[in-house]
C-alpha positions in Angstrom: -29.2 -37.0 33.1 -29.9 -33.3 33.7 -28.7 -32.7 29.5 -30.6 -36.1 28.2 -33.3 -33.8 27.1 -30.8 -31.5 24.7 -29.2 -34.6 23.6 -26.2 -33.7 24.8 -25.5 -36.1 27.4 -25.2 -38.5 25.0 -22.7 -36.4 23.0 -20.7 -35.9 26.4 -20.6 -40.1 27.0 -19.3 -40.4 23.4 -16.3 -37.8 23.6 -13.0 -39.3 25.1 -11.1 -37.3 27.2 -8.2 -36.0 25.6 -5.5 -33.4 25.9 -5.6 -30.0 23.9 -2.2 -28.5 23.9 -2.9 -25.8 21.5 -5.3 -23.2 20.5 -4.5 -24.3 16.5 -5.5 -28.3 17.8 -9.0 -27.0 19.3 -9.9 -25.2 16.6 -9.4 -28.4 14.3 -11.0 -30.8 16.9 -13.9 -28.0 17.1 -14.3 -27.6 13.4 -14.0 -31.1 12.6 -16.9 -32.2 15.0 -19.5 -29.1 14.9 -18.6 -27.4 11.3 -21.5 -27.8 8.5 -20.1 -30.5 6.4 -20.0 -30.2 2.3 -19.5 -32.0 -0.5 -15.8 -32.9 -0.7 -15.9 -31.5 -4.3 -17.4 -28.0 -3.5 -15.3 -27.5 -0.8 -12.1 -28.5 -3.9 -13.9 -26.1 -6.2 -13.9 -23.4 -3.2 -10.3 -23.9 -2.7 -9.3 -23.6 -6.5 -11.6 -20.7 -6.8 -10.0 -18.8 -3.8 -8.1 -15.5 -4.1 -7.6 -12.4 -2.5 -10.6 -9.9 -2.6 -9.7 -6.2 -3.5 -9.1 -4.3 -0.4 -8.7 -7.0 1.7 -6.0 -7.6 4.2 -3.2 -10.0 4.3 -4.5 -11.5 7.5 -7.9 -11.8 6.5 -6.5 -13.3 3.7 -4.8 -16.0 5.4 -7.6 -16.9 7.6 -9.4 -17.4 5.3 -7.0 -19.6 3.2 -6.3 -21.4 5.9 -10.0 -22.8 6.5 -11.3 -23.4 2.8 -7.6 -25.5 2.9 -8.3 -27.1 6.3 -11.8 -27.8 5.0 -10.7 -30.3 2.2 -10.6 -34.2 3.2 -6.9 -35.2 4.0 -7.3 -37.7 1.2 -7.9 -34.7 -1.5 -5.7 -32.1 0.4 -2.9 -31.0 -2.5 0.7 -31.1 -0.7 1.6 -28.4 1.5 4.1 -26.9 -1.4 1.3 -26.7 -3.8 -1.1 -25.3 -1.6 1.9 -22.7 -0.5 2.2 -22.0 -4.5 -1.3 -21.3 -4.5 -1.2 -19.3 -1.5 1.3 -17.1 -3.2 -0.3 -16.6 -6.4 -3.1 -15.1 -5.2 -1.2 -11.7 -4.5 0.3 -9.0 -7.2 3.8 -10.6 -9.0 5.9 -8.3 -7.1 4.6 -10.0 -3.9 4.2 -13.8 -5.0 8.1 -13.3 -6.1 9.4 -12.4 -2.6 7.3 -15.2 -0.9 9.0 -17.6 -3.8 12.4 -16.2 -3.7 12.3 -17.1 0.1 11.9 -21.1 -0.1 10.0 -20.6 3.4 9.3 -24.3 4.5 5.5 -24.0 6.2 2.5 -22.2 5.4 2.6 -20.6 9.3 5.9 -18.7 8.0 4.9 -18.1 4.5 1.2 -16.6 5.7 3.9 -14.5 8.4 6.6 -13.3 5.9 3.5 -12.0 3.7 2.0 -9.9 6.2 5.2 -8.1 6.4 5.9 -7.6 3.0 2.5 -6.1 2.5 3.7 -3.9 5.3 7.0 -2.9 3.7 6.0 -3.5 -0.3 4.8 0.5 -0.6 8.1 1.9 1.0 10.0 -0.1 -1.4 7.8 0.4 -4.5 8.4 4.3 -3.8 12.1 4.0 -3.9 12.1 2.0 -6.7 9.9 4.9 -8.6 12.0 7.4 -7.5 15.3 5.6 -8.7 13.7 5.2 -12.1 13.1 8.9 -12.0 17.1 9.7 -11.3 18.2 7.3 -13.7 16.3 9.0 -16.8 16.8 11.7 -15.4 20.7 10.8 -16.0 19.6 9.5 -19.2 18.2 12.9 -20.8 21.0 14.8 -19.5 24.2 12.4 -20.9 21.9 12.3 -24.2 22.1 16.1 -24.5 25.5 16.0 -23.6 26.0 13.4 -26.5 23.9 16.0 -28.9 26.0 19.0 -28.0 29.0 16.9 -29.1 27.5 15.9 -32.1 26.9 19.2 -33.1 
């Protein structure tokens, strides 16, 4: 055999021939067979250790979620709803809420929904300011109103 000598060959006898239908399966079947193994417990202390690093981007984010979870033996893997709770309280409160309110029912669409939050979250934390500003604003004026009456 032309490999024998990189030991491959004998890693190419062993593998059965199988479909891939999808880029996500690959990556699994790849990770699963050439990924540096750790202890099952340090890979559960990763995982409950994990959160989102200042400055860094939704998407990052959720890549990186995503492996430290699809790291963890299936027979220690929290449920999908805890792991989506966990997912979500790694971001401000204002951001975990709207991924909450949502009842989304996979991480794919919660890990989706975030990245466009993030994208509209300013926007909508500047109108919110600014209606805070018209309503004391409102405020002071009917409360001088109410001291001229008094008066």
């Amino acid at each position: 055999m032309v490999y024998g000598h990189l030991g491959l060959g004998l890693q190419c006898q062993k593998m059965s021939i199988t479909r891939i239908a999808t880029l996500a399966e690959l990556q699994r079947k790849f990770l699963n067979q050439w990924e540096v193994k750790k202890n099952p417990l340090q890979i559960l202390v990763e995982y409950e250790k994990i959160k989102r690093n200042a400055g860094e981007s939704v998407q990052d984010y959720c890549v990186r979620f995503k492996v430290v979870y699809n790291k963890i033996p299936d027979h220690l893997k929290p449920p999908m709803g805890l792991a989506m709770m966990k997912f979500s309280d790694c971001f401000d409160t204002d951001m975990a809420y709207q991924l909450r309110e949502r009842e989304l029912a996979t991480m794919e669409d919660m890990q989706k929904i975030a990245v466009s939050i993030e994208a509209n979250l300013p926007s909508k934390r500047a109108r919110v300011k600014e209606e805070k500003k018209v309503t004391v604003k409102e405020e002071s004026s009917s409360m001088d109103q109410l001291l001229k009456k008094v008066k």
